[in-house]
C-alpha positions as CSV (number, residue, x, y, z in Angstrom):
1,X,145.4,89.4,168.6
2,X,148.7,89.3,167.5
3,X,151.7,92.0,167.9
4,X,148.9,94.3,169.0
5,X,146.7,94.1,166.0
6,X,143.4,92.0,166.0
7,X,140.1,91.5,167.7
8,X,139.5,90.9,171.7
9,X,137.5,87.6,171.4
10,X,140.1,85.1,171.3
11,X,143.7,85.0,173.2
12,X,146.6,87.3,172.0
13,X,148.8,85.3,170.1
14,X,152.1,87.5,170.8
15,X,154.7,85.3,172.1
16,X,152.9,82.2,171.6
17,X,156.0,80.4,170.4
18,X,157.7,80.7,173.4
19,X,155.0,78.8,175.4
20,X,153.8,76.1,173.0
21,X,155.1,74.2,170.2
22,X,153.7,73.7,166.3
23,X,152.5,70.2,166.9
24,X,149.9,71.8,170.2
25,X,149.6,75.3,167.8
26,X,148.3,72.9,165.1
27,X,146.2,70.5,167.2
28,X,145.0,73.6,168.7
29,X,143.8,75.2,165.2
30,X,142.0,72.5,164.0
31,X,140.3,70.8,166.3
32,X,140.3,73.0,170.1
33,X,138.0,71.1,171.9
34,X,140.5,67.8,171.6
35,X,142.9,70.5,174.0
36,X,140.3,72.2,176.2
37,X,137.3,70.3,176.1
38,X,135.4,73.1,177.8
39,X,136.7,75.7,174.9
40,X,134.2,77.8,172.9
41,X,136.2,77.9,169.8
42,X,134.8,75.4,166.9
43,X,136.6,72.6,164.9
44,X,138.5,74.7,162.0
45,X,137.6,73.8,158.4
46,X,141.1,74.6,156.6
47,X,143.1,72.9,154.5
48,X,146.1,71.4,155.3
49,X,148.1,74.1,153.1
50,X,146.0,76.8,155.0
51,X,147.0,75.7,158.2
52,X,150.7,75.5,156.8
53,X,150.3,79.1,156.0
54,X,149.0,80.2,159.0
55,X,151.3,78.1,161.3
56,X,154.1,80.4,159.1
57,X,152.9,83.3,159.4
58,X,152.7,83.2,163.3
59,X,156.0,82.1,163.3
60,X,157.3,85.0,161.3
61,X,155.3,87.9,163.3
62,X,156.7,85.8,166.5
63,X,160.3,86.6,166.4
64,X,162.5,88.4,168.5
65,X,161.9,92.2,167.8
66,X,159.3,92.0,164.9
67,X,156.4,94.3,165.7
């Protein structure tokens, strides 16, 4: 979930900046387990471009008074 939109599975994202960095955002994304071995969430399979994108796009719905 992020800004309110998403599923209930996995954590909400909203603020996430403000708690971790990109390096541990990154880690995180592709490979969880490496963070929190007892995690449920798989290795991710994305490009390096992908995860680019996606570290972006976090960024941008993440600042002060987007929603």
């Amino acid at each position: 979930m992020l800004n309110g939109v998403g599923g209930s599975k996995g954590p909400d994202l909203t603020g996430i900046f403000a708690k971790k960095d990109e390096d541990y955002i990154r880690r995180y994304t592709i490979d969880p387990r490496s963070i929190k071995a007892d995690g449920t969430m798989p290795p991710s399979k994305i490009s390096d471009r992908e995860l680019e994108l996606l570290v972006q796009y976090m960024k941008e719905q993440n600042r002060p008074g987007k929603k």
